[in-house]
C-alpha positions as a printed NumPy array, in Angstrom:
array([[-11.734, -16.473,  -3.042],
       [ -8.449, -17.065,  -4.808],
       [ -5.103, -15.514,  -3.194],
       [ -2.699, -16.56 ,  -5.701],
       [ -3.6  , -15.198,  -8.867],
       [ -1.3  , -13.019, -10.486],
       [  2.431, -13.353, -11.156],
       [  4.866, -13.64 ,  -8.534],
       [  8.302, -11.454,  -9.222],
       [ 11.385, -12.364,  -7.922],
       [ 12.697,  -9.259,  -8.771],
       [ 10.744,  -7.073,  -6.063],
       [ 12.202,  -7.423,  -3.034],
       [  9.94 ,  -5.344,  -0.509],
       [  6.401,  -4.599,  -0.238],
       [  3.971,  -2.762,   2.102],
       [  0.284,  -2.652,   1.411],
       [ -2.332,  -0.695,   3.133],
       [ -6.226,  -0.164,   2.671],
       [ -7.721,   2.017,   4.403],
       [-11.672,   3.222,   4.482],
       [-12.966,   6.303,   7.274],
       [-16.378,   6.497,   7.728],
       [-18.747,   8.919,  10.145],
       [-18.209,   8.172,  13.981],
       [-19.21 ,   4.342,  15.29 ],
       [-19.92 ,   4.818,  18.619],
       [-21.347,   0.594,  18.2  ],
       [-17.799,  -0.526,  18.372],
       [-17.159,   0.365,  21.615],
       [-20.242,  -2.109,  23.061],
       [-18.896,  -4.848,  20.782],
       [-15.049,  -4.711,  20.151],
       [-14.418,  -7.679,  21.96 ],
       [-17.347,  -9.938,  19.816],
       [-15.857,  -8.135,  16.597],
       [-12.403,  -9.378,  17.354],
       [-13.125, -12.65 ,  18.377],
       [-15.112, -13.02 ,  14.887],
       [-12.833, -11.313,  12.706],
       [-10.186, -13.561,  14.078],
       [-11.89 , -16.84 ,  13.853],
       [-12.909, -15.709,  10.045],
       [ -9.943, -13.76 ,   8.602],
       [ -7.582, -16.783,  10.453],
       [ -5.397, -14.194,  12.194],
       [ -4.994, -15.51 ,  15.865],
       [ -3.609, -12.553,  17.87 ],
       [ -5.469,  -9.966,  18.775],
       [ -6.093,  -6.894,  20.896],
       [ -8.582,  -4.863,  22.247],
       [ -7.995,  -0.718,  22.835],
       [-10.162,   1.771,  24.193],
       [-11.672,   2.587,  21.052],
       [-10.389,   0.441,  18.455],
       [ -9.735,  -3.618,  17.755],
       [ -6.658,  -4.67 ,  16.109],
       [ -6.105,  -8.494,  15.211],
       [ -3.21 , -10.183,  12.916],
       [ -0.82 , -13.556,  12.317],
       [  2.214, -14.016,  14.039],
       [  4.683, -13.271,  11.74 ],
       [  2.892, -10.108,  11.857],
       [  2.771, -10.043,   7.77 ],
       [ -1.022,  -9.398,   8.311],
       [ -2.672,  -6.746,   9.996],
       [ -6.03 ,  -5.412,   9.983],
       [ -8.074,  -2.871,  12.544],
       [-11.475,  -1.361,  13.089],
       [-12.219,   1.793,  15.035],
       [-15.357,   3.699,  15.136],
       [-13.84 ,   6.49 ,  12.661],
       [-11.752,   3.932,  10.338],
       [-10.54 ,   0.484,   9.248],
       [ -8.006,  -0.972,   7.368],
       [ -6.179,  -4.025,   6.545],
       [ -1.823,  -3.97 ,   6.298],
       [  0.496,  -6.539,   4.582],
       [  4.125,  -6.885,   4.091],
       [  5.493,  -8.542,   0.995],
       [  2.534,  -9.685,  -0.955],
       [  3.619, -12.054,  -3.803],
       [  1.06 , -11.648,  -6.262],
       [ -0.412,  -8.374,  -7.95 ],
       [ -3.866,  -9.79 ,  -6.178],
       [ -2.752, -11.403,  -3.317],
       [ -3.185,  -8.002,  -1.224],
       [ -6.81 ,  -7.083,  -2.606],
       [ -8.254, -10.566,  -2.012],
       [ -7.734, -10.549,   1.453],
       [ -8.22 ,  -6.877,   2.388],
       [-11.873,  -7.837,   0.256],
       [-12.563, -10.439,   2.046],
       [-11.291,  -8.383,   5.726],
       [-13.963,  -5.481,   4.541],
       [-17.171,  -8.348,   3.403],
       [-16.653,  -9.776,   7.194],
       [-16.527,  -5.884,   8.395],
       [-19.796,  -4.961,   6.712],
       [-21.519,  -8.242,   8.397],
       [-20.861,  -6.99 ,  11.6  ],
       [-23.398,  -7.001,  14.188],
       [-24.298,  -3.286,  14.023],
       [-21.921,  -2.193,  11.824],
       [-23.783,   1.003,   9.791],
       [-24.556,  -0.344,   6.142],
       [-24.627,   1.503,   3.841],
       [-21.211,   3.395,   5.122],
       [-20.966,   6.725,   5.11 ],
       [-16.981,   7.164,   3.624],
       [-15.359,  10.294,   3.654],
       [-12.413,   8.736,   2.618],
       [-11.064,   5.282,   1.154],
       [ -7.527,   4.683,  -0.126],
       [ -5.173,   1.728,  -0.728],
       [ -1.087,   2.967,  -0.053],
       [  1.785,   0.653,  -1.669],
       [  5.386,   0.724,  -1.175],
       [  7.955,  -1.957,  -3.332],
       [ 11.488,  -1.678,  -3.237],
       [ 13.074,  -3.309,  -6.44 ],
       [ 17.251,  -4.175,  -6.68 ],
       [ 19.072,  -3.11 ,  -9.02 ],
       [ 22.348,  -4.616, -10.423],
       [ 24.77 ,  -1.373, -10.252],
       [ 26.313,   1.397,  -8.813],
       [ 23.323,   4.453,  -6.953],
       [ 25.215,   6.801,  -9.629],
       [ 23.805,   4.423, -12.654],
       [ 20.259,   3.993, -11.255],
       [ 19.991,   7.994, -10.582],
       [ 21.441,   8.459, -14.226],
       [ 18.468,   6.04 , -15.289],
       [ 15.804,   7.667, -13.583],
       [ 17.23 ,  11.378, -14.299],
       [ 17.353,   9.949, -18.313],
       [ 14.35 ,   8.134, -18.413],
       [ 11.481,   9.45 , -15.519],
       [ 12.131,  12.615, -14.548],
       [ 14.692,  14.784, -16.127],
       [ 16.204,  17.684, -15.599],
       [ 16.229,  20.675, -18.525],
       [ 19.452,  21.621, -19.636],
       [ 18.507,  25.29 , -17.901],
       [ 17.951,  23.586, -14.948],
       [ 21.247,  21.81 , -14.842],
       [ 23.182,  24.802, -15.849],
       [ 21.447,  26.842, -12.678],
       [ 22.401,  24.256, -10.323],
       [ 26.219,  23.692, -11.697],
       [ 26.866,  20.755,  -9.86 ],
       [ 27.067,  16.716, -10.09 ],
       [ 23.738,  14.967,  -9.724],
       [ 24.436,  12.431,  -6.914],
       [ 20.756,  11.971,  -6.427],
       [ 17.244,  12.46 ,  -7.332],
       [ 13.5  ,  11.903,  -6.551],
       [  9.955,  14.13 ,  -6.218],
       [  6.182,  13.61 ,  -5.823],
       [  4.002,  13.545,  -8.631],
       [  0.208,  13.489,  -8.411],
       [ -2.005,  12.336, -10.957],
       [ -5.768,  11.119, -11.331],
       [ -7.032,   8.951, -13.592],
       [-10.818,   7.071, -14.189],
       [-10.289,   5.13 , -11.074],
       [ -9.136,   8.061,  -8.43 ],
       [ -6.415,  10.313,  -7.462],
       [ -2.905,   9.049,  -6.74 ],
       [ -0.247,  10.711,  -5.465],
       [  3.544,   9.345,  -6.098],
       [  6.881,   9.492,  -4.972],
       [  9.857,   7.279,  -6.638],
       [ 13.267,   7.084,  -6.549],
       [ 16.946,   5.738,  -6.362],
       [ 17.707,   4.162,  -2.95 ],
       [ 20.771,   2.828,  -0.801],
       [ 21.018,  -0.188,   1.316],
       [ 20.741,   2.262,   4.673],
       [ 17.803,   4.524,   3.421],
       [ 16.109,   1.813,   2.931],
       [ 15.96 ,   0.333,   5.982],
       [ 14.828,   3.901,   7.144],
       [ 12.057,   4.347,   5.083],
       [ 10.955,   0.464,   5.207],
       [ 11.41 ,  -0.359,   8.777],
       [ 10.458,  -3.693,   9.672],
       [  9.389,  -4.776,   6.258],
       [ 13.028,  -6.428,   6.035],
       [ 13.101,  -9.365,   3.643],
       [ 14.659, -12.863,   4.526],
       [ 17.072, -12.283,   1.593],
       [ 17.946,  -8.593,   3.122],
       [ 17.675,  -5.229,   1.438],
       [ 19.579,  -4.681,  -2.026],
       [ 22.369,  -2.483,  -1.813],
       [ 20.978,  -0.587,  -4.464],
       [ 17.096,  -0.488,  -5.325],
       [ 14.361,   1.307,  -6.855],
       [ 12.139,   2.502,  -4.402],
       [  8.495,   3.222,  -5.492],
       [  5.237,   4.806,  -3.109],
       [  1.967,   5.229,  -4.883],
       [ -1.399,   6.432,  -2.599],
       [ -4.689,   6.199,  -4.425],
       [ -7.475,   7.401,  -2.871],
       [-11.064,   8.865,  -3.123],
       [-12.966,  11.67 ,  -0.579],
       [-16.316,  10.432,  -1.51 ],
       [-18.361,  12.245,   1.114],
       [-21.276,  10.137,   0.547],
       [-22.573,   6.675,   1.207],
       [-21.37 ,   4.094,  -0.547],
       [-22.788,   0.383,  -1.216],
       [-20.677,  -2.875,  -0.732],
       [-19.898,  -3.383,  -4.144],
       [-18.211,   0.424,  -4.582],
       [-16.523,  -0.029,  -1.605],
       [-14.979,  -3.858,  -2.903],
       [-14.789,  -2.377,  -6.329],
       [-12.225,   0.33 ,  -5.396],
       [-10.394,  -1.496,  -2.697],
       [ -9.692,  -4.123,  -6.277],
       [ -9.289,  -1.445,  -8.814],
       [ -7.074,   0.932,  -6.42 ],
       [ -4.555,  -2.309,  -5.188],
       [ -4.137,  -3.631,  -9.148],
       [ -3.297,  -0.555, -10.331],
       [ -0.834,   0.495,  -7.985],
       [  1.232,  -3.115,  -8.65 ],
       [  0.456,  -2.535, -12.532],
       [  1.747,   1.422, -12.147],
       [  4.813,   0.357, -10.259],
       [  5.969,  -2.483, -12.811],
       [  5.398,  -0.1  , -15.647],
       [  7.605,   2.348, -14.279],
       [ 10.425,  -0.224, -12.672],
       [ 10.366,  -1.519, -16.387],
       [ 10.172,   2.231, -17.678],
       [ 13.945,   2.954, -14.802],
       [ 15.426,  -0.275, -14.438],
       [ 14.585,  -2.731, -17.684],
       [ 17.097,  -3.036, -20.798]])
């Protein structure tokens, strides 16, 4: 499976990427956590790993890669992917090795399955030019509103949930300083360092299917949910920050 499709963007600084799928109760994993691990490890290439009381967790070193399975959920984590499919190749090919489990329930039952990305983008200016971008050209204020406040914008951001062919996805963007950032993306710290000034951009997509689901919806979504997220991030970075 290729992991470097896509196009790499030196402009986006930061990224965190999480899939996650819960199912109905697994009681299985907790008689074979430790042969799970030991096969996700050898397969996925991550070489730590660890064994709870009712979950598995395994990952690399640099701990850029993470991925867990418990008997209510699963998931696969990344930091900084460099490609738009980068991130959905390998949390595919994490979930393909899940399903051939010894005694893992196919088809799964999922009562929920959602893919959660973060990117923090610099920008070359002041915070007071980036909020007057995204108050100008995302989401604006009405003259009413501006004259009921009576004060100097020094900042701006809010949630917005949509839902589209694919699933729902809830949003949150927004201006960001060099500090906040490091807040709100602990440990996710690029080489370079964070941007004294960025765009800062969170987009959840997600499903409640209650139902079972076959191996190909499951792939299908985990694809469909991860490219648009990157694709709805650029458009909107483009939308704030471009010329």
């Amino acid at each position: 499976m290729s992991t470097d499709s896509g196009t790499s963007d030196p402009r986006q600084w930061a990224s965190h990427h999480v899939f996650e799928i819960r199912y109905r109760p697994n009681a299985k994993i907790l008689d074979r956590r430790g042969e799970w691990a030991e096969e996700l490890s050898r397969e996925l290439g991550l070489p730590t790993w660890r064994i709870g009381p009712d979950r598995l967790d395994i990952g690399d070193e640099e701990r850029e890669h993470h991925a867990f399975v418990s008997f209510t959920n699963s998931g696969y984590v990344m930091s900084n992917a460099p490609t738009a499919n980068f991130f959905p190749d390998h949390a595919v090919k994490f979930f393909k090795h899940v399903l051939r489990l010894r005694d893992f329930p196919t088809p799964v039952y999922v009562t929920r399955i959602g893919v959660r990305q973060r990117f923090l983008s610099p920008f070359d200016g002041t915070l007071e030019d980036l909020v007057t971008r995204y108050s100008e050209r995302y989401l604006r204020l009405t003259e009413a509103a501006k004259e009921a406040v009576a004060g100097k914008l020094l900042d701006l951001a809010g949630p917005l949930n949509f839902a589209d062919a694919h699933g729902n996805f809830n949003t949150n963007c927004g201006p960001m300083h060099q500090d906040q950032a490091k807040t709100v993306l602990e440990g996710l710290e690029p080489e370079r360092g964070f941007p004294s000034v960025g765009l800062f951009y969170d987009i959840d997509y997600w499903l409640r299917p209650e139902k079972e689901l076959s191996e190909g919806n499951i792939l299908s979504n985990i694809k469909a949910f991860s490219i648009e997220g990157w694709s709805r991030h650029d458009r909107v970075r483009q939308l704030i920050v471009g010329e």
